[in-house]
SEDOLO-448661 format. One record per atom (N, C-alpha, C, O): x, y, z. Coordinates in steps of 0.05 Angstrom, whole numbers, plus 5000, padded with zeros to 4 digits. Layout:
REM residues N
XYZ;...
REM end
This chain:
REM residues 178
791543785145;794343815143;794943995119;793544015098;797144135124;797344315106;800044135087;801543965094;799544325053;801644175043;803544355037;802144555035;806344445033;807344535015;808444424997;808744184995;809644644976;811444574955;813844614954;814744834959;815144434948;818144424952;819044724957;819544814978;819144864928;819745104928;819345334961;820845484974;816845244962;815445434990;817645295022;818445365044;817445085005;819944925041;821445075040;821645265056;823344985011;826145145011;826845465019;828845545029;824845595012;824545865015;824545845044;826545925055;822745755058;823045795090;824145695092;824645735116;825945475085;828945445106;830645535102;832145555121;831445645075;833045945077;833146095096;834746105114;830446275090;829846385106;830846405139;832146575151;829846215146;830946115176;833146115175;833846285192;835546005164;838345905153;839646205161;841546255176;837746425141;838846715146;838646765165;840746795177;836046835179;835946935207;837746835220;838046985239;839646585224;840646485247;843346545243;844646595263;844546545216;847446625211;848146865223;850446855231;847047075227;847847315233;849247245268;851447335274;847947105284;847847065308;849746795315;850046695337;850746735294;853446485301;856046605300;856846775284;857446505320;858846625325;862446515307;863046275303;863746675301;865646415299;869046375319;870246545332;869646115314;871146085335;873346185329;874046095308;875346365341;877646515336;879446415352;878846355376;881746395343;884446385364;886046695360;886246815339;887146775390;888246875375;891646845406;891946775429;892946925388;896146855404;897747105409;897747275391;898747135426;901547275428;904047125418;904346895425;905747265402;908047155400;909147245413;910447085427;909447465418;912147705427;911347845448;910348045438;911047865474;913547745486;913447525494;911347415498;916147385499;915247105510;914747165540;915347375552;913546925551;911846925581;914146955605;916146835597;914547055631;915047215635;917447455630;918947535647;917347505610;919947735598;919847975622;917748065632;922748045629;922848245644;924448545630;926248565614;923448675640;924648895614;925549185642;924749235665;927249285623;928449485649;927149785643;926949925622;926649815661;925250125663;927350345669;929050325687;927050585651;925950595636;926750615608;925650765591;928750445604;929750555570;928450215563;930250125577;927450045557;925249865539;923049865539;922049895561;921849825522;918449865510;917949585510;919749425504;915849505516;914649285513;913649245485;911749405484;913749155467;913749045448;911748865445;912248635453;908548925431;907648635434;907048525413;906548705397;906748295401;905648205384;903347905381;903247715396;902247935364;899247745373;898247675338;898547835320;897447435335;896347355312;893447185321;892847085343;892047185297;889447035300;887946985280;887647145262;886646745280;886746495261;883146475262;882546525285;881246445248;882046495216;881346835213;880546975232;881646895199;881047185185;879747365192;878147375173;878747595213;876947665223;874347665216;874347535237;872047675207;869647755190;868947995197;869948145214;867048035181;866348375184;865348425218;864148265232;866548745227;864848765253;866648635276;866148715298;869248405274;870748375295;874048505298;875848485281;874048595316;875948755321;878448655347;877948565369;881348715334;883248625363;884348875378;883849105370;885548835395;885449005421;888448855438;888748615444;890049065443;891948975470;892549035498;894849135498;892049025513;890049155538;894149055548;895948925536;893849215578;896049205599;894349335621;893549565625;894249095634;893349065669;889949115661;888549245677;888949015640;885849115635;885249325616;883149295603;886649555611;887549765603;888349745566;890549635561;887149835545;886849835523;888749935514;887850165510;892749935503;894849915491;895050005460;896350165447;893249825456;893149865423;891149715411;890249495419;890549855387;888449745373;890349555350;892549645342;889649375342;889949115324;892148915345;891848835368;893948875328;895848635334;897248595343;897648375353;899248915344;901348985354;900549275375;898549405372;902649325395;902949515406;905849575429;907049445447;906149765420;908749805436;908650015464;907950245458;909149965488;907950045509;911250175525;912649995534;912050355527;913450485540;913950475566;912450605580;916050335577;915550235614;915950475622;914850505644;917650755610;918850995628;915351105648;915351235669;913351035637;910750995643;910550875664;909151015679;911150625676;911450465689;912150365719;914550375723;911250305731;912550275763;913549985760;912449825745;915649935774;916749665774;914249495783;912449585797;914449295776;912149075783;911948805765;913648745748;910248695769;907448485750;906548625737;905448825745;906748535707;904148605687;902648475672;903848325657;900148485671;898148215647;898448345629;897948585631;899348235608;899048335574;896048165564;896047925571;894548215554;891448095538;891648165519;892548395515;891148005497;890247945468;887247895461;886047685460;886548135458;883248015450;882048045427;882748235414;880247885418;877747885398;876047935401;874447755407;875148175399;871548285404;870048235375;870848235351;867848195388;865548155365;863948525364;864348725379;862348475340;861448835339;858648885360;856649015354;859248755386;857548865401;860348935427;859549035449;862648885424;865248925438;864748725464;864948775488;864148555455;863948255474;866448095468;867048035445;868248035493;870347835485;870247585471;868547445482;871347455449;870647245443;873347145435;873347105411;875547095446;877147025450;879347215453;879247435443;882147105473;883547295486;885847035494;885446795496;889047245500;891947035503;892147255520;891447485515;893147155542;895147305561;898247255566;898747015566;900347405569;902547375577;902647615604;901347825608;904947465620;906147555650;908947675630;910247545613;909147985639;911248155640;912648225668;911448195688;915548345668;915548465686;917448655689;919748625681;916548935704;918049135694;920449225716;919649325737;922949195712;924449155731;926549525732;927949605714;926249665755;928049965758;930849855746;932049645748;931350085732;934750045727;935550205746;934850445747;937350075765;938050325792;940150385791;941150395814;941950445768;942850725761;943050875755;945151005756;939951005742;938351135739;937451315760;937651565762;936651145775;935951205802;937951365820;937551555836;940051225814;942551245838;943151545823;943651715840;943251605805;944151835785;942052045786;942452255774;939351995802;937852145797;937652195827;936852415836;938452005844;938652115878;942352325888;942952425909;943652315864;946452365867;946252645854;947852815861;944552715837;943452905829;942053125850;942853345859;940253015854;938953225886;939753275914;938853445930;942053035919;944053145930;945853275936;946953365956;946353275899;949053595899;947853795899;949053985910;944553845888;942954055884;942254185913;941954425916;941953975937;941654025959;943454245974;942854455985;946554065966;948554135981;948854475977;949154665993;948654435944;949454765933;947654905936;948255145932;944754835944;943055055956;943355155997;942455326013;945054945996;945454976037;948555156031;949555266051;949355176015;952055266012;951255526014;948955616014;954655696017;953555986032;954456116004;956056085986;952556286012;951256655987;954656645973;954656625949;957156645986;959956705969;961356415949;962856425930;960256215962;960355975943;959056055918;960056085896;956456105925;954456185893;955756385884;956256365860;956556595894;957156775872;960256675860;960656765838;961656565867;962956505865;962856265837;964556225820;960856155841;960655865818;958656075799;958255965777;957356335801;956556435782;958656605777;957656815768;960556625779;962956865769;965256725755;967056855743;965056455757;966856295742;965056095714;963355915714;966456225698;964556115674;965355735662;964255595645;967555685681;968155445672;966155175696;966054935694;964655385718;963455165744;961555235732;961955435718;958755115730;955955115733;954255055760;955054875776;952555155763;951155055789;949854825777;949254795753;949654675795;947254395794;945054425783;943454585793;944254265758;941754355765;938954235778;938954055794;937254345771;934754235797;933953985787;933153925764;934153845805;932653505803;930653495826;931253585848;928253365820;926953345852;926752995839;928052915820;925152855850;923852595865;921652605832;921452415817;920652805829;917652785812;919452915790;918053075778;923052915776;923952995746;922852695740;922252495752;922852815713;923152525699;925352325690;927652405688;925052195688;928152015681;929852035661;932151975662;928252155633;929452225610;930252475611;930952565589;930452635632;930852915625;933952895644;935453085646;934552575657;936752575673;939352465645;941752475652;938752365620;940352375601;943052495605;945152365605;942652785608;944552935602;946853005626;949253075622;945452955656;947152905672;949752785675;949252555669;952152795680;954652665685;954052465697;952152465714;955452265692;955251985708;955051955744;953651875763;957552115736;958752205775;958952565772;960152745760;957052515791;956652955786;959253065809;960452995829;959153155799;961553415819;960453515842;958153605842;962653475870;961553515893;962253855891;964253935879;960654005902;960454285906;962554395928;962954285950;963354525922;965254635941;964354895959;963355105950;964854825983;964055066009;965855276015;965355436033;
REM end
């Protein structure tokens, strides 16, 4: 039998003690506050807003993350996600904790949902319809709305403008005259 000395134990169970700390993991929570569970938000003038906390303190090497539909949002706690982006629908918001090999080790989800403002819409189909009309309209109408500096022609909207660029549009556009 072999003997050691105290000293020689202690040293190897350090030892060991070290080797194994690196490889423990520790247990994290982490939460969303903001938004609350299912928040519906109108597309496209609100941002999703998120916010997330997590308990205790990160240690070196773990990192947070805010994913939408799987999809990586923002890095840390917070992130603010732009619906004009967005198709009406369901959305998973995730809160995660990666460790430094980017393995999940804990994660909060919330249900969003992103709802059309359809006056937007209605303003953006009332739009390509006057644009329509005044392109079917005849050659002396146009010169006519280009010879008067107080009419403007319509201008071009298709299906694929964007929604922010419909801002500046009149509420109720002016029907074109034949």
């Amino acid at each position: 039998m072999t003997h050691f000395s105290k000293s020689t134990f202690f040293k190897s169970a350090m030892c060991v003690a070290l080797s194994i700390l690196p490889t423990l993991s520790f247990a994290y929570h982490i939460q969303i506050t903001e938004p609350a569970e299912d928040r519906a938000y109108h597309r496209p003038v609100q941002s999703i807003d998120v916010q997330a906390t997590v308990s205790p303190t990160l240690e070196m090497g773990y990192t947070t993350a805010v994913l939408l539909n799987g999809k990586v949002v923002g890095d840390g706690l917070t992130a603010s996600v732009p619906t004009i982006d967005l198709v009406a629908g369901e959305y998973t918001l995730e809160a995660i904790v990666m460790d430094k090999n980017a393995q999940t080790v804990a994660s909060d989800t919330r249900t969003v949902y992103v709802i059309q403002n359809n006056q937007i819409q209605r303003k953006k189909k009332a739009a390509i319809a006057e644009r329509e009309a005044y392109d079917n309209s005849s050659i002396w109408h146009k010169i006519a709305v280009g010879l008067n500096p107080k009419v403007q022609a319509p201008p071009k909207v298709y299906e694929s403008t964007p929604t922010w660029e419909l801002r500046d549009l009149p509420n109720k556009p002016n029907k074109p005259n034949k």
